[in-house]
C-alpha positions as CSV (number, residue, x, y, z in Angstrom):
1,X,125.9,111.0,103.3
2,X,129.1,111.8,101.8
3,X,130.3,111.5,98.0
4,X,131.9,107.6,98.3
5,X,128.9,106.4,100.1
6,X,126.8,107.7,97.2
7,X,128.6,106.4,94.6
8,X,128.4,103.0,97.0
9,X,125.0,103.3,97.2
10,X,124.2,103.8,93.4
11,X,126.5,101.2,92.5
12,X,124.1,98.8,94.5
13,X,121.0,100.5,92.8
14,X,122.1,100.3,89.7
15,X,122.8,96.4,89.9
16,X,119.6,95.4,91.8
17,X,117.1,97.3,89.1
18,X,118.5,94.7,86.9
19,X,115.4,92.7,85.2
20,X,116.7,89.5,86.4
21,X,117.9,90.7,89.6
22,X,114.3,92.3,90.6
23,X,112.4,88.9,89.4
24,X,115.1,87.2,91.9
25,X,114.7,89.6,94.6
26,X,110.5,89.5,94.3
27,X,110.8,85.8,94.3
28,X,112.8,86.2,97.9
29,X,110.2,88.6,98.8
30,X,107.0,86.6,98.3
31,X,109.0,83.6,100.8
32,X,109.7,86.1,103.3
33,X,106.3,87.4,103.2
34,X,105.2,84.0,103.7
35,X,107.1,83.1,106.0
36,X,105.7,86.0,107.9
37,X,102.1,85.1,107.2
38,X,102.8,81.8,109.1
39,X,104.3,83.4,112.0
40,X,101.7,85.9,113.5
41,X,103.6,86.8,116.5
42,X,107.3,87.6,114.0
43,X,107.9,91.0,113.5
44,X,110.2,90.5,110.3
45,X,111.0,87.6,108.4
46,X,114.1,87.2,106.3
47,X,116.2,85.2,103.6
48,X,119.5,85.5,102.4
49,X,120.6,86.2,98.9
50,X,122.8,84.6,97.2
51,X,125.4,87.2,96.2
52,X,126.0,85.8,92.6
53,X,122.3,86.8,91.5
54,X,123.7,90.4,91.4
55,X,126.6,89.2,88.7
56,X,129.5,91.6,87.8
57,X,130.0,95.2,89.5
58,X,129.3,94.6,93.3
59,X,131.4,96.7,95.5
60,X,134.0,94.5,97.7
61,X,133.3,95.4,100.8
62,X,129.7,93.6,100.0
63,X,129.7,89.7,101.5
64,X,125.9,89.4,102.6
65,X,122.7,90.0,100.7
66,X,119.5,89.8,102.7
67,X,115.7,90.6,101.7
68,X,113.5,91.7,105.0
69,X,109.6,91.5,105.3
70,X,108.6,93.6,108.4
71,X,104.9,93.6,109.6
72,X,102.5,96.4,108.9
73,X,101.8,98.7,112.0
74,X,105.1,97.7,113.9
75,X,108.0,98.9,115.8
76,X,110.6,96.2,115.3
77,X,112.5,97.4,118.2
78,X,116.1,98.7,118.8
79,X,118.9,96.4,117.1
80,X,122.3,96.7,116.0
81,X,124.8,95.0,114.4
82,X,128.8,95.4,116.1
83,X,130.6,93.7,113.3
84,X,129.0,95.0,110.2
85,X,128.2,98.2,108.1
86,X,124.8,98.0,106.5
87,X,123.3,99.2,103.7
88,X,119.6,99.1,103.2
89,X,116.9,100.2,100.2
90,X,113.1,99.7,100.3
91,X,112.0,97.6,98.0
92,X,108.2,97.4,98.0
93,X,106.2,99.6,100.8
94,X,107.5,102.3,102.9
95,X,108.6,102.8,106.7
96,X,110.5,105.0,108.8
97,X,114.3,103.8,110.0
98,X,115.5,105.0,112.8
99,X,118.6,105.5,114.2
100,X,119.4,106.4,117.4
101,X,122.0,109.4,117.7
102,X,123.0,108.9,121.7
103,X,120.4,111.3,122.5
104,X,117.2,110.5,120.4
105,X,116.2,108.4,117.5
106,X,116.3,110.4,114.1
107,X,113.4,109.6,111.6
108,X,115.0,108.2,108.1
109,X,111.5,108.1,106.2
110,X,112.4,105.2,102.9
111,X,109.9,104.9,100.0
112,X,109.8,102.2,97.5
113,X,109.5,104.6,94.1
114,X,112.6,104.2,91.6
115,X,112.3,107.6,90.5
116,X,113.3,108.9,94.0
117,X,116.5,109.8,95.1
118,X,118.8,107.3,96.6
119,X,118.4,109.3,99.9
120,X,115.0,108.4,99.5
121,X,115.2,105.2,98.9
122,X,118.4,103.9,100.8
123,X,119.9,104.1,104.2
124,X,123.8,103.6,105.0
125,X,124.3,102.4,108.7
126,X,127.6,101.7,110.2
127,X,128.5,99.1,112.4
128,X,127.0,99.4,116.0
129,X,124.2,102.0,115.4
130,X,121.2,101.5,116.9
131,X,118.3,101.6,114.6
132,X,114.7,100.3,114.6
133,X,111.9,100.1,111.4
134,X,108.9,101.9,112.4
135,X,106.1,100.3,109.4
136,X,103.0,101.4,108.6
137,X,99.9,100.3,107.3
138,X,101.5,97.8,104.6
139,X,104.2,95.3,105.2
140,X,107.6,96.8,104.4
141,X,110.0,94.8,102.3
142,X,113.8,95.7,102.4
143,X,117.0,94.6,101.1
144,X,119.6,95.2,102.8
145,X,123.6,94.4,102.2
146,X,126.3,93.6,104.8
147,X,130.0,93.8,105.1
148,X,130.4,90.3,106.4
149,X,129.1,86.8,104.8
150,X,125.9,85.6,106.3
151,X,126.9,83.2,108.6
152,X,128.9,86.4,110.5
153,X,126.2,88.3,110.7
154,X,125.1,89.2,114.5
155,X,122.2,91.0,115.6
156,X,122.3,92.5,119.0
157,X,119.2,93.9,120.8
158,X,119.2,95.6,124.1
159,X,118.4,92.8,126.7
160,X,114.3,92.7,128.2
161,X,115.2,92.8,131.9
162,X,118.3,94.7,131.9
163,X,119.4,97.5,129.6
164,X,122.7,97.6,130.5
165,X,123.1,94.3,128.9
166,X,122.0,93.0,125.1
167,X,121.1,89.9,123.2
168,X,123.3,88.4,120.5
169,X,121.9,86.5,117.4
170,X,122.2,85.1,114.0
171,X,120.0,85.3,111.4
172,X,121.6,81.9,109.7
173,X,123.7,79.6,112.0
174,X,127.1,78.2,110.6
């Protein structure tokens, strides 16, 4: 990563270790979980966070907020997202992100500790990049930030019965 996106990157950590943030942010978590826990055939579940929990200092570019759960022992599968860069931290657990280089996916293995380094902890992503979570044996919980509101964001995965085509989604419908 170079210098901005470092400075980018512990701008955000600096504003989500916030006390009032993080009781936010585990709040968000337990749903998602939950929602997860309902749904035994979902890989992830997810919840959008209201940007003003994070208060003063977030970078501009920043107009989504999200919290992911992603099942224990799972591949979520290759996804990307065309209209957004994305910016993601593990928050409780650990998992390996991958992103797909054109040639073969590149293990980005995230932990949860504080004390790490941000490279540790965080992963930047630019717009259409493949990547996929590879978890463990715990559920992995992530947040993750977008550089389009909520209702923009797509999701595109490679289509089941046809590779040269994909699947568009959103997480939260206008």
């Amino acid at each position: 990563m170079d210098k901005e996106e470092l400075r980018i990157l512990g701008n955000l950590d600096t504003i989500i270790t916030r006390e009032s943030v993080r009781a936010t942010i585990d709040s968000i978590v337990w749903r998602a979980e939950q929602k997860l826990t309902q749904n035994p055939e979902a890989l992830l579940a997810w919840e959008p966070v209201p940007l003003a929990i994070y208060g003063q200092g977030l970078p501009d570019m920043i107009r989504s907020g999200w919290v992911f759960v992603l099942r224990a022992q799972t591949n979520t599968g290759a996804e990307r997202h065309p209209n957004s860069h994305q910016r993601m931290m593990s928050s409780r657990g650990s998992g390996n992100l991958q992103i797909w280089d054109g040639k073969k996916w590149n293990s980005n293995r995230l932990i949860s500790d504080t004390g790490a380094p941000l490279e540790r902890r965080w992963l930047s992503i630019p717009a259409n990049v493949w990547h996929q979570a590879v978890v463990t044996e715990e559920n992995w919980a992530v947040m993750s930030f977008h550089t389009v509101p909520e209702n923009e964001l797509i999701e595109e995965r490679p289509d089941a019965t046809d590779v040269k085509l994909t699947r568009q989604r959103r997480y939260v419908e206008a």
